[in-house]
C-alpha positions as CSV (number, residue, x, y, z in Angstrom):
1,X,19.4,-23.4,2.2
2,X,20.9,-23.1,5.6
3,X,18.6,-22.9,8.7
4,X,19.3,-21.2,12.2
5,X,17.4,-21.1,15.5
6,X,17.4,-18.0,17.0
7,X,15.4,-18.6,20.8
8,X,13.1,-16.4,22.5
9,X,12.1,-16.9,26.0
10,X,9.0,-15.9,27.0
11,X,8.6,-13.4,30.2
12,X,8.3,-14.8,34.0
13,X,4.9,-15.0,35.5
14,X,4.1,-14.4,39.1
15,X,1.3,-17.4,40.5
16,X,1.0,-19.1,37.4
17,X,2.6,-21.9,35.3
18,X,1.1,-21.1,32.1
19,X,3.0,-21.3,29.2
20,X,5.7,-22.0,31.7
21,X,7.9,-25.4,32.4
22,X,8.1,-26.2,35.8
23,X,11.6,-27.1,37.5
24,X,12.1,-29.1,40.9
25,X,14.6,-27.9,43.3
26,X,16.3,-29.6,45.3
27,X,13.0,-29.6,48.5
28,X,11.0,-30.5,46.1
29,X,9.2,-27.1,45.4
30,X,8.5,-26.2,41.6
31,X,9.8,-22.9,40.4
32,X,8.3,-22.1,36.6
33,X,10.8,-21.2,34.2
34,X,10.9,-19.9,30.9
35,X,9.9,-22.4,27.9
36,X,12.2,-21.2,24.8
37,X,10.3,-20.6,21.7
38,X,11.9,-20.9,18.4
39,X,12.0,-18.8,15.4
40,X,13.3,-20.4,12.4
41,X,15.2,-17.8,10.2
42,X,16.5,-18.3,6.3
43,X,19.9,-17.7,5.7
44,X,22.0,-18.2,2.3
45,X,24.4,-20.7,1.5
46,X,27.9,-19.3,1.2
47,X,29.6,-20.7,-1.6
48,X,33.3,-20.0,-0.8
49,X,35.7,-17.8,-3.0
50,X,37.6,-20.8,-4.1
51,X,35.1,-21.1,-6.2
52,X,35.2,-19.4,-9.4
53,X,31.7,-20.6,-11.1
54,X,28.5,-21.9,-11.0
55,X,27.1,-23.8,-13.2
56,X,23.1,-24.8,-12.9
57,X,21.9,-28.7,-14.0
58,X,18.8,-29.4,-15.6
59,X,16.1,-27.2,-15.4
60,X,18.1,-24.7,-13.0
61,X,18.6,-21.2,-13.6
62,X,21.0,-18.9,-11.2
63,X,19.6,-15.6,-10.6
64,X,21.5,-12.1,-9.5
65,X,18.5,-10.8,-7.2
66,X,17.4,-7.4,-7.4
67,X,18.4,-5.2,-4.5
68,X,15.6,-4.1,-2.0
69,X,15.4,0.0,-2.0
70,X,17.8,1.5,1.5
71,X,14.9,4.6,1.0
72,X,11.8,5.3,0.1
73,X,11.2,7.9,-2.7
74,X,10.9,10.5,-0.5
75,X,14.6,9.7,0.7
76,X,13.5,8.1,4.3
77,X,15.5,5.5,5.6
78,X,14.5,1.8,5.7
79,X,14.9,-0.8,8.4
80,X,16.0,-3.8,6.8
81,X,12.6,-5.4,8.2
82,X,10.6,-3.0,6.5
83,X,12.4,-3.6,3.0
84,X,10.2,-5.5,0.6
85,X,12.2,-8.9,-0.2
86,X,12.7,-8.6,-4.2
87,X,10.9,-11.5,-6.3
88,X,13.0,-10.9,-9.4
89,X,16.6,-10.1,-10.8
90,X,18.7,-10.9,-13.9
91,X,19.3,-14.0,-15.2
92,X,23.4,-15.0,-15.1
93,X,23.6,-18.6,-16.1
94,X,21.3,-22.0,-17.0
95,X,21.0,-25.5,-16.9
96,X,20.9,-27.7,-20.2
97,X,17.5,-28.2,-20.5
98,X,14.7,-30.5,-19.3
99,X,13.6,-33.4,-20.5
100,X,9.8,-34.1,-21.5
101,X,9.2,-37.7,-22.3
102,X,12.1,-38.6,-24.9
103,X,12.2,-35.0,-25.8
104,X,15.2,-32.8,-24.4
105,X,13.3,-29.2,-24.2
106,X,15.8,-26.1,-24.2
107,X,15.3,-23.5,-21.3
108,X,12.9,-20.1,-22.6
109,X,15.5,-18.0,-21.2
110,X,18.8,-16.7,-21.2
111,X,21.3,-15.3,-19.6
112,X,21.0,-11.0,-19.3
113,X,16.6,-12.0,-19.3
114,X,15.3,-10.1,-16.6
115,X,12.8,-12.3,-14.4
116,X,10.0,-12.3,-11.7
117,X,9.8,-15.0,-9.7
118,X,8.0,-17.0,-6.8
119,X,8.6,-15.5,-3.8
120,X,8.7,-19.2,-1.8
121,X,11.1,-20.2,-4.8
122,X,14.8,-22.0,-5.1
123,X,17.9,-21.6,-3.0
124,X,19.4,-18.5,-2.2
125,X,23.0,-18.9,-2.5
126,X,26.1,-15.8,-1.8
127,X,28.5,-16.3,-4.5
128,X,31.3,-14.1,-4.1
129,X,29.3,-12.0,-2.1
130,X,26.5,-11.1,-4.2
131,X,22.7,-12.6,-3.3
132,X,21.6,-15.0,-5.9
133,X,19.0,-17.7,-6.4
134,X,19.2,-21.1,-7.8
135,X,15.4,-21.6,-8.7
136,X,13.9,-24.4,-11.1
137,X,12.8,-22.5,-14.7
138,X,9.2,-23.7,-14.2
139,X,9.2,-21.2,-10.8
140,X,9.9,-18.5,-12.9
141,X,6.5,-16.6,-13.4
142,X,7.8,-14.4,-16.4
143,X,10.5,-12.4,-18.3
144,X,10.2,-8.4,-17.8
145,X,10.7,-6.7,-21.2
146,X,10.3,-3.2,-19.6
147,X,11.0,-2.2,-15.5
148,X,7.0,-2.3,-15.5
149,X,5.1,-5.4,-14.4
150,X,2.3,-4.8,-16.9
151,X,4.8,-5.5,-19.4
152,X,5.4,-9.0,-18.1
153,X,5.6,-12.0,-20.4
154,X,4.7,-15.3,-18.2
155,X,5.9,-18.4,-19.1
156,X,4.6,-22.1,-19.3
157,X,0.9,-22.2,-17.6
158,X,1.6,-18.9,-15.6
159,X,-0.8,-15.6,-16.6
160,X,-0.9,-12.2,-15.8
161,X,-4.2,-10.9,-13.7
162,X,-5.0,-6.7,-13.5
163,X,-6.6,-6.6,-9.9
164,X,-10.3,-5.4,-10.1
165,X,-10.6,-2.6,-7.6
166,X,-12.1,-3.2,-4.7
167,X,-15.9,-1.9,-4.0
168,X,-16.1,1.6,-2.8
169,X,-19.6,1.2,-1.4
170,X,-21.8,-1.6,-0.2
171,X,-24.7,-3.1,-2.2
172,X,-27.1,-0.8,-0.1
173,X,-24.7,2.2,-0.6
174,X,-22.6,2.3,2.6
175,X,-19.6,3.9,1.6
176,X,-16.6,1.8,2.8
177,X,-13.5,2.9,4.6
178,X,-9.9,1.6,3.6
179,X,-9.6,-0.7,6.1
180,X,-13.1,-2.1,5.2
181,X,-12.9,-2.9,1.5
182,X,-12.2,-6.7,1.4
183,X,-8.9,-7.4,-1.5
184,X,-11.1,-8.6,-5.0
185,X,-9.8,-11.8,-6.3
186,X,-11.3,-10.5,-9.6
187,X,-9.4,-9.5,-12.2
188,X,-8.8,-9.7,-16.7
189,X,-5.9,-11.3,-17.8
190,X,-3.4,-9.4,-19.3
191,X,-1.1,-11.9,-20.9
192,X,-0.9,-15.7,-20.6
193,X,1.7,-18.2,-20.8
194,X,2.4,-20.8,-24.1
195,X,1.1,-23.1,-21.2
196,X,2.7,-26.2,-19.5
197,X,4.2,-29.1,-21.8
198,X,3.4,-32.5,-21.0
199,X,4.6,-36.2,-20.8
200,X,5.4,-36.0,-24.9
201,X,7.3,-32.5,-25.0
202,X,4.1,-30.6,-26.4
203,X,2.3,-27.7,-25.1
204,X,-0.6,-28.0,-23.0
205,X,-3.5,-25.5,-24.4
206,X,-4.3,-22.5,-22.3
207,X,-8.1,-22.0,-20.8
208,X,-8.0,-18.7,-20.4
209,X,-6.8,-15.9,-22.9
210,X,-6.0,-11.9,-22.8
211,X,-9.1,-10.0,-22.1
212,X,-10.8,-12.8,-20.0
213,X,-12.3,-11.7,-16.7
214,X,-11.3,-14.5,-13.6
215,X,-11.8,-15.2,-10.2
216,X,-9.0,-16.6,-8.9
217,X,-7.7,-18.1,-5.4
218,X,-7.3,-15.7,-2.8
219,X,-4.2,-16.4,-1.6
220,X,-2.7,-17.7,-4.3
221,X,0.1,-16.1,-6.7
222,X,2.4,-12.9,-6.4
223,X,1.6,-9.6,-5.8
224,X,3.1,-6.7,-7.0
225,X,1.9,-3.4,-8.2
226,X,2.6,-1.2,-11.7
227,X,4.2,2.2,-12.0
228,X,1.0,3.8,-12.6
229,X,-0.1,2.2,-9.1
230,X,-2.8,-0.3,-10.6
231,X,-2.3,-3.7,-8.7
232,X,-1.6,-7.0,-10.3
233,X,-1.0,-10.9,-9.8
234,X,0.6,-13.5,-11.3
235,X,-0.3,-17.1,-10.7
236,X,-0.9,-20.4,-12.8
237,X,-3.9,-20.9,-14.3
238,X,-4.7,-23.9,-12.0
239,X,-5.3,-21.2,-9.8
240,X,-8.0,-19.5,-12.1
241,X,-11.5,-20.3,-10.7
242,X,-13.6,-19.6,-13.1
243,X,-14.6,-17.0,-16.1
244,X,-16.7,-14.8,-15.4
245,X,-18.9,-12.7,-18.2
């Protein structure tokens, strides 16, 4: 994936040298001058249109990405900083396979599949002007059978968390404001993947099932949230904590 700089010079100040690099002139006096600062921006690679296909190796799958919404759903125009980055699109071609010890393991999905994603995942590539991604199968979290997230399917060791909703009130009553309830990492799984294989080509057992209640890594996973509004996450089950009951 292609990187660019884009520099930023921080303002001028009057009597001091903080934050600051001074320069000598030519009587020896220092004048402070701007240090740049660098933001590091993520930018496609541009596959050029002599190109007329793409085919993935191995365990690579290409991915069309989902647009982000221009508006909200009351019509209002959005900044293209305020857009929510997509983690999911449709699936338009895929490597042969992987292989698992001696075994040579087929991909779970398919071209037309419809698939969530990690959002720190693969290379995003413009092919003939459309925004894909070139992501490794096992950093795909799920297939989406419906437009609805509660409807994912995860794949490999990957599950499918509901959010428990955060604590209106304290323990001694104090009812909490918005900004005050902390996120839960809390939640029942929904739906779990076959699970991971190993060094042999078989499946790895899951420790967790449907209906399980976890607490899980804070920061860990994706989040996104249902059409009803209810919140959810997906992550792999190393990042399950423990069960509660």
């Amino acid at each position: 994936m292609a990187t660019y700089q884009m520099g930023m010079a921080s303002g001028l100040s009057l009597g001091s040298c903080e934050g600051l690099r001074p320069a000598l002139l030519a009587r020896g006096r220092p004048l402070c001058v701007p240090v740049k600062r660098f933001l590091t921006v993520r930018a496609a690679t541009a596959v050029g249109p002599k190109f007329s296909t793409l085919k993935p190796l191995g365990d690579r799958v290409l991915v069309k990405i989902k647009e982000a919404p221009e508006k909200t759903e009351g019509g209002i125009l959005l900044p293209s900083l305020s857009q929510n980055k997509p983690h999911g699109g449709e699936v338009v071609a895929v490597g042969d396979g992987k292989a698992a010890g001696k075994e040579k393991l087929q991909l779970s999905v398919q071209p037309g599949a419809k698939v969530v994603y990690s959002k720190y995942a693969g290379t995003e590539i413009d092919f003939h002007g459309v925004n894909h991604l070139l992501v490794k199968e096992d950093d795909i979290t799920g297939i989406l059978e419906t437009d609805d997230i509660k409807d994912l399917k995860p794949l490999y060791d990957q599950i499918l968390i509901k959010v428990q909703e955060a604590e209106e009130k304290t323990v001694g009553g104090v009812l909490l404001t918005q900004s005050a309830k902390e996120k839960p990492s809390i939640g029942t799984v929904v739906a779990v993947g076959p699970g991971a294989y190993d060094e042999e080509g078989k499946r790895k057992p899951m420790p967790v099932a449907p209906g399980n209640t976890v607490l899980y890594s804070k920061f860990a996973g994706n989040d996104f949230k249902s059409a009803d509004g209810s919140e959810y996450v997906t992550l792999r089950v190393s990042d399950a904590l423990a069960v509660l009951s």
